[in-house]
C-alpha positions as MATLAB code, in Angstrom:
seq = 'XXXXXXXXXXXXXXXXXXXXXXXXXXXXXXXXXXXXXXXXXXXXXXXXXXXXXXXXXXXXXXXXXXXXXXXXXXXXXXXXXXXXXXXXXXXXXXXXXXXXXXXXXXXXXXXXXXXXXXXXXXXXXXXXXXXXXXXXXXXXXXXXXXXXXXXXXXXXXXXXXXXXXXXXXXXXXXXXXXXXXXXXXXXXXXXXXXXXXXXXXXXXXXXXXXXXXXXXXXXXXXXXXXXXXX';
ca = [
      -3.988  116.156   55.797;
      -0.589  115.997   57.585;
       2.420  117.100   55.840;
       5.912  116.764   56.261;
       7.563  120.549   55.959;
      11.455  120.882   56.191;
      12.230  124.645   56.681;
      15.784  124.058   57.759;
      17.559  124.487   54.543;
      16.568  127.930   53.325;
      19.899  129.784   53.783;
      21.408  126.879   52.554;
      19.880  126.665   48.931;
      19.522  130.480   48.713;
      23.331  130.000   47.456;
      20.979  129.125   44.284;
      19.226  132.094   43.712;
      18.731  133.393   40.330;
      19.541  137.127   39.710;
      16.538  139.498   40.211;
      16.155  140.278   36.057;
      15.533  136.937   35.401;
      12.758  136.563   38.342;
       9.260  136.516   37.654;
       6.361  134.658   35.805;
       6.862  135.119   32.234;
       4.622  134.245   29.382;
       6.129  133.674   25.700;
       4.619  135.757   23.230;
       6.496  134.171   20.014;
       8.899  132.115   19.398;
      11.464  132.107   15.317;
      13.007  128.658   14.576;
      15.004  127.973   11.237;
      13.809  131.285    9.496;
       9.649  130.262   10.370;
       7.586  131.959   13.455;
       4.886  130.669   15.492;
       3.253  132.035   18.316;
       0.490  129.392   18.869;
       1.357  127.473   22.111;
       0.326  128.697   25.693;
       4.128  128.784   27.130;
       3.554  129.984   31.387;
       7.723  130.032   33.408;
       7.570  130.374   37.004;
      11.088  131.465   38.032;
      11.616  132.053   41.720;
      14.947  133.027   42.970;
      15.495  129.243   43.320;
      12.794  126.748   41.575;
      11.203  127.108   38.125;
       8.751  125.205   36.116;
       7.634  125.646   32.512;
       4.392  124.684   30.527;
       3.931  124.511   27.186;
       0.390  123.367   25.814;
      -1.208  124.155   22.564;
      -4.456  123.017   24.101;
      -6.766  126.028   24.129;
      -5.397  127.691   20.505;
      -7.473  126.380   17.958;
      -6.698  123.096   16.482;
      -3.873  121.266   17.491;
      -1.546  120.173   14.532;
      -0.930  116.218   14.453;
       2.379  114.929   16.342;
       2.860  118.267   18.590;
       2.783  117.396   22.414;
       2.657  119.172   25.190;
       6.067  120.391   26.590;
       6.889  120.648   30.583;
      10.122  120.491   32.202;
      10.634  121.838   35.917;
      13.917  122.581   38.225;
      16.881  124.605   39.182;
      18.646  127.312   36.878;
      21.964  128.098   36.646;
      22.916  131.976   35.829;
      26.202  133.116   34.286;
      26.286  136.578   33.028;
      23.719  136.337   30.225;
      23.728  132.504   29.728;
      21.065  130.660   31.389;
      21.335  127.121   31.719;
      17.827  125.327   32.647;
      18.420  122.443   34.680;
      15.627  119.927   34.350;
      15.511  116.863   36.976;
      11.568  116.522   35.880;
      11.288  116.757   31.572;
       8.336  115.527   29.354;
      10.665  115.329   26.537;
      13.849  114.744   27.898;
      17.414  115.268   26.481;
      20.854  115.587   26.663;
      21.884  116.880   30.088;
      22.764  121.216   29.851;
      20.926  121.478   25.857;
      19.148  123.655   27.172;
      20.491  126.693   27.321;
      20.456  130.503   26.129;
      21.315  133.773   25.767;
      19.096  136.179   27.681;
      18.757  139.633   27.376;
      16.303  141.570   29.319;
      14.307  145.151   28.559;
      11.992  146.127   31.745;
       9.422  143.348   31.040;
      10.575  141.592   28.273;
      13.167  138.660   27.994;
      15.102  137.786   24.903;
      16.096  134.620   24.193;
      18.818  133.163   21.100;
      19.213  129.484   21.394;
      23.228  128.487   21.848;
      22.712  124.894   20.322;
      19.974  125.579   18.454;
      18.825  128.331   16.225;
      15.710  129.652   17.758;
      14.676  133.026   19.256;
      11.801  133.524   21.661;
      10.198  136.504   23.514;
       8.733  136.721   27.068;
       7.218  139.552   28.786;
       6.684  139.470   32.451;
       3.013  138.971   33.915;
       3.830  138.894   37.301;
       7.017  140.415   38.997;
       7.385  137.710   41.809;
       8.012  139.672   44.437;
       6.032  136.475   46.775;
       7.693  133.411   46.025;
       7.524  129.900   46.734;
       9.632  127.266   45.992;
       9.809  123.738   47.138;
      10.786  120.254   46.387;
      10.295  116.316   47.700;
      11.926  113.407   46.780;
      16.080  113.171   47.457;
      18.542  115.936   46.073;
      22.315  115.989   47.009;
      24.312  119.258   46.435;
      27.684  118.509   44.763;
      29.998  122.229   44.379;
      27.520  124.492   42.409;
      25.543  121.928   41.241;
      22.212  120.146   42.503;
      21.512  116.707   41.608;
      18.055  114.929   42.199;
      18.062  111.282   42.407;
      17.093  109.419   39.572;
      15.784  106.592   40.947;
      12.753  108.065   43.244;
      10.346  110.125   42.673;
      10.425  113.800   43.172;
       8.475  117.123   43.230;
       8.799  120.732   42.226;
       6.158  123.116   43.591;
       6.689  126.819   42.615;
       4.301  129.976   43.289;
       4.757  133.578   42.260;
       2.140  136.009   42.853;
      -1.307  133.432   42.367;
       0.451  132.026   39.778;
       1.550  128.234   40.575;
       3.203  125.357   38.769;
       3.218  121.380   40.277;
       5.887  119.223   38.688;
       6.032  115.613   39.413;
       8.229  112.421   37.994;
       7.726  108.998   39.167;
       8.151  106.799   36.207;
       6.301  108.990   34.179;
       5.813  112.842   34.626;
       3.726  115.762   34.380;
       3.096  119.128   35.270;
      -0.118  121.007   36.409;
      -0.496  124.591   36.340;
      -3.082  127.444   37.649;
      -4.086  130.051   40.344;
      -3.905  130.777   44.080;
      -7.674  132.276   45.306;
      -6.714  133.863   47.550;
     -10.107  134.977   48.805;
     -10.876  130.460   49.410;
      -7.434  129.817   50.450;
      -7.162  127.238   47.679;
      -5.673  126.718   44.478;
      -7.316  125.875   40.935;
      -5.214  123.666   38.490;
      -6.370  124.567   34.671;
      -3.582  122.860   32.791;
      -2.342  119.066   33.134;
       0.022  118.515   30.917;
       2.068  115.034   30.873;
       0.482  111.818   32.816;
      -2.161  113.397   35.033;
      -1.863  109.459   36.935;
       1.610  110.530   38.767;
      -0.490  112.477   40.823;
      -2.651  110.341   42.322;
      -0.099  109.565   44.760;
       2.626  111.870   46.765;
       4.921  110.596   49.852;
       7.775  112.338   51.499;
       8.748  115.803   53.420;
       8.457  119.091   51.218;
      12.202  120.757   51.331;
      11.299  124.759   51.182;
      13.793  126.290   49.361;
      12.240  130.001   49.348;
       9.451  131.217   51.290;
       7.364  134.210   50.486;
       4.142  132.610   49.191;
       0.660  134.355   50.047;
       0.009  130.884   51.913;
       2.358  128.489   52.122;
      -0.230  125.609   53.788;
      -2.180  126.195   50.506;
      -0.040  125.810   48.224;
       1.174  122.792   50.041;
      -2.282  120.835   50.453;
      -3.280  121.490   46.636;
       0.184  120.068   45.552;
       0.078  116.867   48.088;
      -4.060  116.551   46.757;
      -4.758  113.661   44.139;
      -5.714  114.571   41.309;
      -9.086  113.896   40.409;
];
């Protein structure tokens, strides 16, 4: 399989890059909305210093309660001070552009975070410290001042790795998000969640723009993420 690998822009988007507390793969252990807490979704973030992408499935946790889908949004955050502000090009459930966004507040591990226009609070400890990262992306972005803006109108990819850790995000008309492991003693990877329209990915097209590149194997991660799904 051939693929298209633009390497030219890495000190460019590195302007992007996240603070280190923030950095990592983080796993939700609970979540407190309106007074009422639930813990019962599977909730995996990949943030690199640039990329992230989020899952949330309740597949694998008992019974699933009517009317709850699966959650998945991937993209670019933007740090200031404590506020994070999750920009997300590629959404399951989209919404107004910057409602997402929070107060974090970090212990070691753990992540804090209090919901600015919404009343939530959720908790994240750290799995992996993502100290190898991989971020990339495919389909057309422009960069306007601090911002980045993905075209609307094509489709487009976010691939991001910490670790063995690794999160696919894809939109064209509809989107979805698939999420598992690097082996890194086959060289491959092994998606275990789909969540979203698993049909987006039976086709990819265009060049991969790296925008950080410290993976365990960057050809890997790149062949699983330009595969079909099957």
């Amino acid at each position: 399989m051939s693929i298209d690998v633009d390497l030219t822009r890495l000190d460019e988007l590195s302007r992007f890059a996240v603070p280190n507390w923030v950095r990592g793969v983080w796993q939700r252990g609970r979540i407190r909305t309106e007074g009422a807490e639930r813990n019962e979704h599977l909730v995996v973030w990949i943030q690199t210093p640039t990329l992230y992408a989020d899952v949330r499935t309740l597949r694998g946790h008992g019974a699933v309660p009517p009317k709850t889908p699966d959650e998945g949004f991937a993209g670019w955050l933007d740090v200031e001070g404590q506020i994070c502000r999750w920009k997300r090009p590629i959404d399951l459930k989209p919404g107004p552009e910057d409602s997402d966004q929070g107060a974090m507040f970090y212990d070691g591990d753990d992540l804090i975070e209090i919901g600015i226009f919404g009343n939530y609070l959720e908790e994240y400890h750290r799995i992996d410290p993502a100290t190898r990262c991989f971020a990339a992306s495919r389909g057309a972005f422009s960069i306007d001042g601090d911002n980045v803006l993905f075209d609307s109108k094509c489709p487009i990819d976010v691939l991001v790795s910490a670790g063995p850790y690794v999160t696919h995000a894809r939109r064209a008309k509809s989107s979805a998000l698939r999420h598992g492991r690097y082996d890194a003693s086959a060289g491959t990877v092994h998606f275990e969640v789909v969540v979203g329209d698993p049909a987006v990915f039976t086709s990819s097209e265009g060049t991969w723009t790296v925008w950080t590149d410290n993976a365990l194997d960057r050809d890997a991660l790149l062949n699983a993420a330009s595969a079909h799904q099957t």
